[in-house]
Each structure stands twice: as C-alpha cells, then as structure tokens.
N, CA, C and O atoms as CSV, one atom per row, in Angstrom:
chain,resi,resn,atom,element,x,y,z
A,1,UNK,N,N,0.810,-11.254,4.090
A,1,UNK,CA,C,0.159,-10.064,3.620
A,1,UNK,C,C,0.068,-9.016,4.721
A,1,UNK,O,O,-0.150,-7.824,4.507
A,2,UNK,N,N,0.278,-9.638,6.078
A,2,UNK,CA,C,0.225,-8.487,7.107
A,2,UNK,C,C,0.842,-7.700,6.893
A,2,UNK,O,O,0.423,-6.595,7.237
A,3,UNK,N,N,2.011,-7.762,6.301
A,3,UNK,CA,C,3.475,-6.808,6.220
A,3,UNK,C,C,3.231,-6.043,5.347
A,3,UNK,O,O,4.044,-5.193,4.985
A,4,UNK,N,N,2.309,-6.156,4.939
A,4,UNK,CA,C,1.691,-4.770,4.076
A,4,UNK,C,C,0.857,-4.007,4.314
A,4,UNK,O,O,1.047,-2.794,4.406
A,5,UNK,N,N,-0.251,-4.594,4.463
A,5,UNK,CA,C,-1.722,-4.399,4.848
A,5,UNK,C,C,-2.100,-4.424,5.938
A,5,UNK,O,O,-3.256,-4.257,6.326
A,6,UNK,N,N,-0.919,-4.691,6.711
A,6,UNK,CA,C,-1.579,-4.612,8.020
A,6,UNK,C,C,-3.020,-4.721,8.977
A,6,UNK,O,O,-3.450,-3.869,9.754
A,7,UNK,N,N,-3.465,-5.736,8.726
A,7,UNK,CA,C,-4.613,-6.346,8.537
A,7,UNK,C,C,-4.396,-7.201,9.618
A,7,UNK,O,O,-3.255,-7.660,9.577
A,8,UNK,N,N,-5.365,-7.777,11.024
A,8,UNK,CA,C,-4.914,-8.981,11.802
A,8,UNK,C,C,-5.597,-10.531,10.886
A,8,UNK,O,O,-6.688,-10.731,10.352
A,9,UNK,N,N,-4.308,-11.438,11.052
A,9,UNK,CA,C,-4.650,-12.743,10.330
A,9,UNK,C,C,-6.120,-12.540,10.700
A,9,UNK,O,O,-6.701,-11.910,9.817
A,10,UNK,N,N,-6.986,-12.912,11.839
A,10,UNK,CA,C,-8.173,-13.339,11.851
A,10,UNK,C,C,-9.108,-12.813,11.048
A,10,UNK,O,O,-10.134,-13.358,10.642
A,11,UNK,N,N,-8.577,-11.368,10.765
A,11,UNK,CA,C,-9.694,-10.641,10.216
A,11,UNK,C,C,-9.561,-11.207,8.334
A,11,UNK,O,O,-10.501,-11.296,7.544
A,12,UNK,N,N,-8.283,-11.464,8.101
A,12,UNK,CA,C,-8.143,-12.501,6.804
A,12,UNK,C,C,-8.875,-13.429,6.179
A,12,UNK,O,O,-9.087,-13.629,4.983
A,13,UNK,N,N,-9.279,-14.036,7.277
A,13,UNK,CA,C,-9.664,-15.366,7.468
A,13,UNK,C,C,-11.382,-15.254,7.473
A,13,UNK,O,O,-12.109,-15.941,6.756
A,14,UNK,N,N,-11.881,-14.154,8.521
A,14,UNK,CA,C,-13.129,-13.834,8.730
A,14,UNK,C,C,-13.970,-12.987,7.967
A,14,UNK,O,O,-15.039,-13.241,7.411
A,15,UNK,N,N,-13.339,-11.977,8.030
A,15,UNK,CA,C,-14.302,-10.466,7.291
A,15,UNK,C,C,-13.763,-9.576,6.342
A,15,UNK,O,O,-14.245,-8.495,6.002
A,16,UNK,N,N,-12.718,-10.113,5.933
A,16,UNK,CA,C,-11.955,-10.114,4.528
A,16,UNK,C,C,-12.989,-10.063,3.344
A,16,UNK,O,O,-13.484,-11.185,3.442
A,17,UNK,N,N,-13.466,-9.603,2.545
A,17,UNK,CA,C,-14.005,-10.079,1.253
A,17,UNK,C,C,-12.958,-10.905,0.514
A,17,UNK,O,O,-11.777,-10.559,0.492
A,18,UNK,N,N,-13.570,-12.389,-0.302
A,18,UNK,CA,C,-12.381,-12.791,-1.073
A,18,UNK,C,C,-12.206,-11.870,-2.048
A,18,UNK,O,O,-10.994,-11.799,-2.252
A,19,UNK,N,N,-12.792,-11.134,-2.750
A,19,UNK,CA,C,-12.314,-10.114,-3.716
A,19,UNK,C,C,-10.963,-9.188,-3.324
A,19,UNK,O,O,-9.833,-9.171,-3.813
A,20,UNK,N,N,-11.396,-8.650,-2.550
A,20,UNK,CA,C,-10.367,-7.894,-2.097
A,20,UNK,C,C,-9.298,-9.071,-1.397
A,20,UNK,O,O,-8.201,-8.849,-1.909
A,21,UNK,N,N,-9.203,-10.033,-0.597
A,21,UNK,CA,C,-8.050,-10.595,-1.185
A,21,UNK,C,C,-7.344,-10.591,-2.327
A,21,UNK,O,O,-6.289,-10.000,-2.557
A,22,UNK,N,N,-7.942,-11.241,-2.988
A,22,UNK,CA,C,-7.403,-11.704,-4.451
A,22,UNK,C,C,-6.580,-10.382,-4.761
A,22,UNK,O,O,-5.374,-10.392,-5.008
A,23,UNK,N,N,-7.396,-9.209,-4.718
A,23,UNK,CA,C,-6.706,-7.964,-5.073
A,23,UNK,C,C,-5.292,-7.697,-4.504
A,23,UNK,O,O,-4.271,-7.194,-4.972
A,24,UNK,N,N,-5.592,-8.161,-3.466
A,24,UNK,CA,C,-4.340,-7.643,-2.270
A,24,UNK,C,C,-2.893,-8.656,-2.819
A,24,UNK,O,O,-1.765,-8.346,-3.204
A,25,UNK,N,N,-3.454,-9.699,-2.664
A,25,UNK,CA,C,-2.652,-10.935,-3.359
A,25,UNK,C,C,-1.672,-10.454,-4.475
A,25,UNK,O,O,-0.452,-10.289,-4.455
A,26,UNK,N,N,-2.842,-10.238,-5.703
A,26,UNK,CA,C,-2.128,-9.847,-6.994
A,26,UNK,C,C,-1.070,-8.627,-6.954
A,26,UNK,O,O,-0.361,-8.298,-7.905
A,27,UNK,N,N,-1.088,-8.068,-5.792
A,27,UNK,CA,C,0.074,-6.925,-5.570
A,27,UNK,C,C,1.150,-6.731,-5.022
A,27,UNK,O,O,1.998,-5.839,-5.054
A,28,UNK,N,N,0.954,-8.193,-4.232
A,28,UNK,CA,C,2.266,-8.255,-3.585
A,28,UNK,C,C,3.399,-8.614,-4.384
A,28,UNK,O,O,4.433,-8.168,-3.886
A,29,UNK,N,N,3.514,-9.022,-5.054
A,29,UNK,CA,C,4.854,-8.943,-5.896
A,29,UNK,C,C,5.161,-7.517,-6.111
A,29,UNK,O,O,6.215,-7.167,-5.580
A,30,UNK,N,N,4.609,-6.733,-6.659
A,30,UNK,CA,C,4.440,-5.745,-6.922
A,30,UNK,C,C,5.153,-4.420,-5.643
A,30,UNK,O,O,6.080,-3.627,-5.810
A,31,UNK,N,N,4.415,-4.605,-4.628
A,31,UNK,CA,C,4.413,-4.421,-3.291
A,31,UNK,C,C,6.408,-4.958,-3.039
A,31,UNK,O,O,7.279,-4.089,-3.025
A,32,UNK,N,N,6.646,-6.047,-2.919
A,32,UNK,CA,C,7.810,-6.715,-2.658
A,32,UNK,C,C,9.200,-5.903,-3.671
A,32,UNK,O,O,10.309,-5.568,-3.255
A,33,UNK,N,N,8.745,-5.793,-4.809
A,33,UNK,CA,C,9.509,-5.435,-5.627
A,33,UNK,C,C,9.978,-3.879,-5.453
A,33,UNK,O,O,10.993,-3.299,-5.837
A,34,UNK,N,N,8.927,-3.472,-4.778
A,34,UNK,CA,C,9.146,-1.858,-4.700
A,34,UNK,C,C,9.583,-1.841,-3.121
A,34,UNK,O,O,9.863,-0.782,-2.559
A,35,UNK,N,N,9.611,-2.930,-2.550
A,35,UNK,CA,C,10.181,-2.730,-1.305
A,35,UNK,C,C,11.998,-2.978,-1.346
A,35,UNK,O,O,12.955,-2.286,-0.999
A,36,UNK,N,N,11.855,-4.220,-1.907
A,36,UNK,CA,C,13.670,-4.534,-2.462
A,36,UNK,C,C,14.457,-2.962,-3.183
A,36,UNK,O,O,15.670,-2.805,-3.049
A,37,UNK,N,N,13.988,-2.386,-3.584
A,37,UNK,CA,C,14.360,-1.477,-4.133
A,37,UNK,C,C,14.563,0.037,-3.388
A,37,UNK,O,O,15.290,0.950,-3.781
A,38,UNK,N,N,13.936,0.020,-2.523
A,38,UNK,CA,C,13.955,0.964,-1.564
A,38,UNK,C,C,14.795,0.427,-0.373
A,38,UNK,O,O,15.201,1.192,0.501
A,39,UNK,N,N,15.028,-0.818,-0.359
A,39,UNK,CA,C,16.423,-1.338,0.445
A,39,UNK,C,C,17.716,-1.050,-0.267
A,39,UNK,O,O,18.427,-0.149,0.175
A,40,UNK,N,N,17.989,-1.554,-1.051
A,40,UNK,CA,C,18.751,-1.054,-2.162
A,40,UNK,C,C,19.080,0.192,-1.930
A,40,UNK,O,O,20.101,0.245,-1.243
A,41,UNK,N,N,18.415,1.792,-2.366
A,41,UNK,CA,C,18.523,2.554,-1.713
A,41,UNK,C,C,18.736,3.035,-0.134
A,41,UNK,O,O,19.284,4.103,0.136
A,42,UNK,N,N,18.293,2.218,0.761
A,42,UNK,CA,C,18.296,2.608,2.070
A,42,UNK,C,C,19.830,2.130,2.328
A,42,UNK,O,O,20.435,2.905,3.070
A,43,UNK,N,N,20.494,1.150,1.927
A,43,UNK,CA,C,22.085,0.977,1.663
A,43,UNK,C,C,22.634,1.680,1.027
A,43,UNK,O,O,23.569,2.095,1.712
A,44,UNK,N,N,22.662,2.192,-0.086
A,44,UNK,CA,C,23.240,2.525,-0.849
A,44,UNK,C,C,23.914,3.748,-0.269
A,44,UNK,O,O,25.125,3.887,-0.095
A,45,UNK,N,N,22.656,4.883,0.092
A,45,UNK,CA,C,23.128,5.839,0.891
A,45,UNK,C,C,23.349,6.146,2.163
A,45,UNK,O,O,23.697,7.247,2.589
A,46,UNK,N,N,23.050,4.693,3.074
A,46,UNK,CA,C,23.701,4.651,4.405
A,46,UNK,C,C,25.021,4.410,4.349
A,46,UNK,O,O,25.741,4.893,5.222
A,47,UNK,N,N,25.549,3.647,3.348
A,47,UNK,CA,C,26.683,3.182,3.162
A,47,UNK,C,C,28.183,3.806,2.281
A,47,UNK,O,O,29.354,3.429,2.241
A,48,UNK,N,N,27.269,5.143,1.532
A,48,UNK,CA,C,27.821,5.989,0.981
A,48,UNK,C,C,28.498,4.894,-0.419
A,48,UNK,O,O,29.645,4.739,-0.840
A,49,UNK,N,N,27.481,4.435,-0.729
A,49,UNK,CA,C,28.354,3.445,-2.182
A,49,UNK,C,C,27.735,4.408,-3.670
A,49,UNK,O,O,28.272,4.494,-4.775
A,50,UNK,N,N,26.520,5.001,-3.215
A,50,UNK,CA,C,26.401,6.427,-4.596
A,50,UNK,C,C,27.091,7.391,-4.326
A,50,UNK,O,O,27.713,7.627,-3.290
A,51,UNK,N,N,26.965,8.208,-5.618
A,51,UNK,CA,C,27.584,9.421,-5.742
A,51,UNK,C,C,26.877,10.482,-5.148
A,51,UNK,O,O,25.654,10.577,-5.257
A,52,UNK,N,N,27.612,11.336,-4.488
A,52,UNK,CA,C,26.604,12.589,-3.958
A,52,UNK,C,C,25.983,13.059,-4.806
A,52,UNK,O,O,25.055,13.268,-4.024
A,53,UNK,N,N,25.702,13.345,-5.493
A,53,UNK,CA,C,24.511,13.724,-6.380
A,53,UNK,C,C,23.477,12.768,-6.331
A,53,UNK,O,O,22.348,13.045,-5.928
A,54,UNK,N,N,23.837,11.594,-6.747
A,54,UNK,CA,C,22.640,10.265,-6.721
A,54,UNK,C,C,22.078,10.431,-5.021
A,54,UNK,O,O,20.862,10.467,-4.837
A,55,UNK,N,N,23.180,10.543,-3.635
A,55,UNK,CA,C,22.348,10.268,-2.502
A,55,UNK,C,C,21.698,11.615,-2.357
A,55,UNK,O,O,20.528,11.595,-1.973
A,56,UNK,N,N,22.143,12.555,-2.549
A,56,UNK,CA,C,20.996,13.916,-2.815
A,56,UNK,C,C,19.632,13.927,-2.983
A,56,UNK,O,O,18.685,14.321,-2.302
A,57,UNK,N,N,19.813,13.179,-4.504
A,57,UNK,CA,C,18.341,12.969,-4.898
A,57,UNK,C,C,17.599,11.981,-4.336
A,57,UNK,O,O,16.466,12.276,-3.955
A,58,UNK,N,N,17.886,11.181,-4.241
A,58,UNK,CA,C,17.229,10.054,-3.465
A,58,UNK,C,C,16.856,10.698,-2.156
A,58,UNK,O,O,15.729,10.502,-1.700
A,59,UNK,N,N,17.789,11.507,-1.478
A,59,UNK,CA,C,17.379,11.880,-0.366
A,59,UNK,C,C,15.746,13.118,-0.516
A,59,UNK,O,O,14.726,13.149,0.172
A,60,UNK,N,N,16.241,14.104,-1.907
A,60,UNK,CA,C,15.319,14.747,-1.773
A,60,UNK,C,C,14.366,14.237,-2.291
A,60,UNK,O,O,13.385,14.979,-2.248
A,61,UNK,N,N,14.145,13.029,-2.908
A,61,UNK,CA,C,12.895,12.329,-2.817
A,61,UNK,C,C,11.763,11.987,-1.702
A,61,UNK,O,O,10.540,12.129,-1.697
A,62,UNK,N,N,12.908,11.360,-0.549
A,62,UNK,CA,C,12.577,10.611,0.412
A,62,UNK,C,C,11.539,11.854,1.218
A,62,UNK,O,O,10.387,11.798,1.647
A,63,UNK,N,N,12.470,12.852,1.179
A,63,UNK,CA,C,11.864,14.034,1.382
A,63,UNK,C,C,10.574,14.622,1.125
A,63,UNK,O,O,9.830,15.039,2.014
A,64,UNK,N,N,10.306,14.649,-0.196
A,64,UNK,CA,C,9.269,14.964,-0.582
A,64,UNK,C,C,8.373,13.956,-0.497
A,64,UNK,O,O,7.238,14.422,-0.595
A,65,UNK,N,N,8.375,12.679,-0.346
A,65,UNK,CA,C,7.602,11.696,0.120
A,65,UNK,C,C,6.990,11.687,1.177
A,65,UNK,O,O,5.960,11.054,1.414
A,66,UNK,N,N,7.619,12.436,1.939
A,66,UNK,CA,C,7.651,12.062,3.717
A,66,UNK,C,C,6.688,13.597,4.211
A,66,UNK,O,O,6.207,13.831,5.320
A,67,UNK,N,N,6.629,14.619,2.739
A,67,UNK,CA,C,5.574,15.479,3.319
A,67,UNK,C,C,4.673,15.683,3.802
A,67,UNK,O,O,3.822,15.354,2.976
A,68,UNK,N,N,3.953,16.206,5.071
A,68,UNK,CA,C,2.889,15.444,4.965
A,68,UNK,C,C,1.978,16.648,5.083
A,68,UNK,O,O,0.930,16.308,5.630
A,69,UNK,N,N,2.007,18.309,4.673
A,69,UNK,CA,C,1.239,18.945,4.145
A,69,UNK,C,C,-0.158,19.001,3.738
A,69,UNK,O,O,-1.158,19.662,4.017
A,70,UNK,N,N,0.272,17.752,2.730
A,70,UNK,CA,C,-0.996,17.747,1.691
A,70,UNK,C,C,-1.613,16.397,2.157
A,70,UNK,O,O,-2.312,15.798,1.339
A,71,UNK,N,N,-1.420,15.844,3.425
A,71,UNK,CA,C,-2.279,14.547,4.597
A,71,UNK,C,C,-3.801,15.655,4.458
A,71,UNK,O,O,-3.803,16.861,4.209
A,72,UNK,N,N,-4.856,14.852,4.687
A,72,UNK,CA,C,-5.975,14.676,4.560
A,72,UNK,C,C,-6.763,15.599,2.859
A,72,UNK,O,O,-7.918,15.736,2.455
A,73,UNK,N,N,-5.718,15.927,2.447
A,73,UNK,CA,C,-6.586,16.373,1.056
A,73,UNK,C,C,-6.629,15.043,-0.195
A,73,UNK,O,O,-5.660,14.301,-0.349
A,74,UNK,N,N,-7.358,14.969,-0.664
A,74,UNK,CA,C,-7.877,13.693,-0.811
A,74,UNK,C,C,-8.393,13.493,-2.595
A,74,UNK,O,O,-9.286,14.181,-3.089
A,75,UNK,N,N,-7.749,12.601,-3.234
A,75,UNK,CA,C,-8.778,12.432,-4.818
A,75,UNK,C,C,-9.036,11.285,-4.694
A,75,UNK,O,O,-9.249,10.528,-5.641
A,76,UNK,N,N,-9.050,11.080,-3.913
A,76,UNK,CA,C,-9.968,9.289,-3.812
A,76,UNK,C,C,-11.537,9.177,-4.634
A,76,UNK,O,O,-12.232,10.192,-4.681
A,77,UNK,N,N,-11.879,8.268,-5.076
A,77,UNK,CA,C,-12.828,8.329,-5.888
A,77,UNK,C,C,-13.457,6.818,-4.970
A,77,UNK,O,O,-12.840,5.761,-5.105
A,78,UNK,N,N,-14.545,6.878,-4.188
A,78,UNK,CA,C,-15.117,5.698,-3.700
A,78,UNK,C,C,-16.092,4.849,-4.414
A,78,UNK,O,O,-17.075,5.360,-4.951
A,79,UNK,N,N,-15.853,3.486,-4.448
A,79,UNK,CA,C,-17.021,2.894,-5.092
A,79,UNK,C,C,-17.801,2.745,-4.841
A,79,UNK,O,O,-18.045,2.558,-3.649
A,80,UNK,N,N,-18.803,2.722,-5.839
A,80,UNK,CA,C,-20.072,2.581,-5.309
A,80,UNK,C,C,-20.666,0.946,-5.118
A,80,UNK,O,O,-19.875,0.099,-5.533
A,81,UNK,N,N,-21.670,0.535,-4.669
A,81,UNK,CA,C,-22.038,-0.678,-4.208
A,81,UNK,C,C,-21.882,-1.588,-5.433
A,81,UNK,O,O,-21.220,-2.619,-5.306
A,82,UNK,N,N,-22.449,-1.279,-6.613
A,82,UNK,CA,C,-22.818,-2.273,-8.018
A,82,UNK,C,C,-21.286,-2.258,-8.208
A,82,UNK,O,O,-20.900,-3.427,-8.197
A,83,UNK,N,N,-20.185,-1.333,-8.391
A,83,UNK,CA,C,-18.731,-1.383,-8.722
A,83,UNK,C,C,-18.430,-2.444,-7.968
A,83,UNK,O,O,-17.885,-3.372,-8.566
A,84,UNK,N,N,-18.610,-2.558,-6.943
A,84,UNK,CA,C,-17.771,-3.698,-5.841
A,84,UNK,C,C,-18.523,-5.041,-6.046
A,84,UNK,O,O,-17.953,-6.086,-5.730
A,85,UNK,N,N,-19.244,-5.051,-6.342
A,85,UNK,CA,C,-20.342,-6.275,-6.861
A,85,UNK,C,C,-19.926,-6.786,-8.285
A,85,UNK,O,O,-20.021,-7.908,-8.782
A,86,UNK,N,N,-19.400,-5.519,-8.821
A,86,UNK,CA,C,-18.662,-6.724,-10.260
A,86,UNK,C,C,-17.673,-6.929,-10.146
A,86,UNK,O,O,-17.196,-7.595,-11.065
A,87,UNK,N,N,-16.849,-6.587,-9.169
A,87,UNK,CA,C,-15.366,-7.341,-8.534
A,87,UNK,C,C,-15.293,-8.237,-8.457
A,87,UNK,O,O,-14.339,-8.938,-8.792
A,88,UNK,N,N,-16.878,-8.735,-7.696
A,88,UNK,CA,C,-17.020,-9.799,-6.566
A,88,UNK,C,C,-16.655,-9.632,-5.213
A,88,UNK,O,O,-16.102,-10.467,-4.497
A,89,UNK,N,N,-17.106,-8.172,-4.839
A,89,UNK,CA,C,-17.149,-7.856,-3.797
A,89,UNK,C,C,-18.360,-7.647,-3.395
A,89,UNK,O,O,-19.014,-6.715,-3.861
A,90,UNK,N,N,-18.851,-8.480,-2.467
A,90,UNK,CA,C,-20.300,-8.557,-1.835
A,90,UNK,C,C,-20.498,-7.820,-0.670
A,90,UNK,O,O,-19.808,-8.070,0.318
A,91,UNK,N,N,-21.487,-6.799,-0.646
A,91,UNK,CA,C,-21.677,-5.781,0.360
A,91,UNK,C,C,-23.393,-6.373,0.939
A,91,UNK,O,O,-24.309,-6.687,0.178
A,92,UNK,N,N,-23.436,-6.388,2.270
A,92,UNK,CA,C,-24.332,-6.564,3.575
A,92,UNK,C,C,-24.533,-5.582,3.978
A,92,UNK,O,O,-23.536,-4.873,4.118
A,93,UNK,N,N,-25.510,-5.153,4.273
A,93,UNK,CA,C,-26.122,-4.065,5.069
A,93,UNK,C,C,-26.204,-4.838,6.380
A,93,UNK,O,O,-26.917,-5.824,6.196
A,94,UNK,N,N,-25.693,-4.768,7.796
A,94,UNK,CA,C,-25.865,-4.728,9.226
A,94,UNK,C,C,-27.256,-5.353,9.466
A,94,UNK,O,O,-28.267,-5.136,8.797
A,95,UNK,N,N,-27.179,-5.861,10.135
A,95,UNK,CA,C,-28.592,-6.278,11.173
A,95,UNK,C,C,-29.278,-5.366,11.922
A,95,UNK,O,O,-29.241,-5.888,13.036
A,96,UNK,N,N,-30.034,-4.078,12.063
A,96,UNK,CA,C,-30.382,-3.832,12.992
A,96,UNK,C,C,-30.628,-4.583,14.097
A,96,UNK,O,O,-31.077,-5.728,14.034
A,97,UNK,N,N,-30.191,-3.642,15.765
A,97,UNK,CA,C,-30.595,-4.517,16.851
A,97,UNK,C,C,-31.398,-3.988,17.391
A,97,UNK,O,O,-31.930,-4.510,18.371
C-alpha cells in the first residue's frame, strides 16, 4: 500500500485507523488498474505504436493533468467527527501535557 499512499509501514501498523485501512485496501485494485493503464499509455506513445492523433491526445491530457494552476483551490468537503465514527473511524482528542 506504500506505493500509493505513501504512508511509512510503521505508521500502518501503529496510527493507521483500521477504517481507513480497510478503505485504502478496497482501492487498490482500483488504484492498480488505473495504474496498468497509464503504462499502457506511457508505451504506447514512447514507442510511437498510436496514431498521432491518439498520442496528441493522450499527450494533451497528460497535460492538462499536470496543471498545476488550480493547486491549492480546494472542494474538499471534511468530515466531521460523528461521520468518521460511523465508518469506524475512532477519533482521540491528545493528552494534554
């Protein structure tokens, strides 16, 4: 799962919620599948086996992917504590020291 999430094993193991495992889990196929496929492409048009038109687009995809303009504007919608609690994601408030 590192190869995605980039996450260190220990922290997996330690301070991981299992919820959010599980989540992470259920996507890697998902995750994998959309990676094979973007290999696929990353040959295809290194190797010149599409048609210029097809490596075009792909390229001006890659392109517009790679914008990074619109970096820090944001529709993220954060959950709130009870949301993550019916996941089965259990939230701790810190120890004061």
């Amino acid at each position: 799962m590192t190869a995605f999430y980039h996450v260190d094993p220990e922290a997996w193991l330690f301070r991981v919620p299992i919820g959010v495992i599980r989540a992470y889990v259920g996507m890697l196929p998902k995750l994998r599948a959309r990676d094979s496929l973007l290999e696929v492409q990353r040959l295809g048009v290194g190797t010149g086996s599409f048609k210029k038109d097809d490596q075009k687009s792909i390229q001006r995809d890659w392109r517009e992917a790679a914008d990074l303009r619109s970096a820090g504007k944001s529709n993220r919608v954060v959950a709130t504590p009870e949301q993550l609690g019916s996941m089965g994601i259990a939230m701790r408030r810190p120890k004061k020291t």
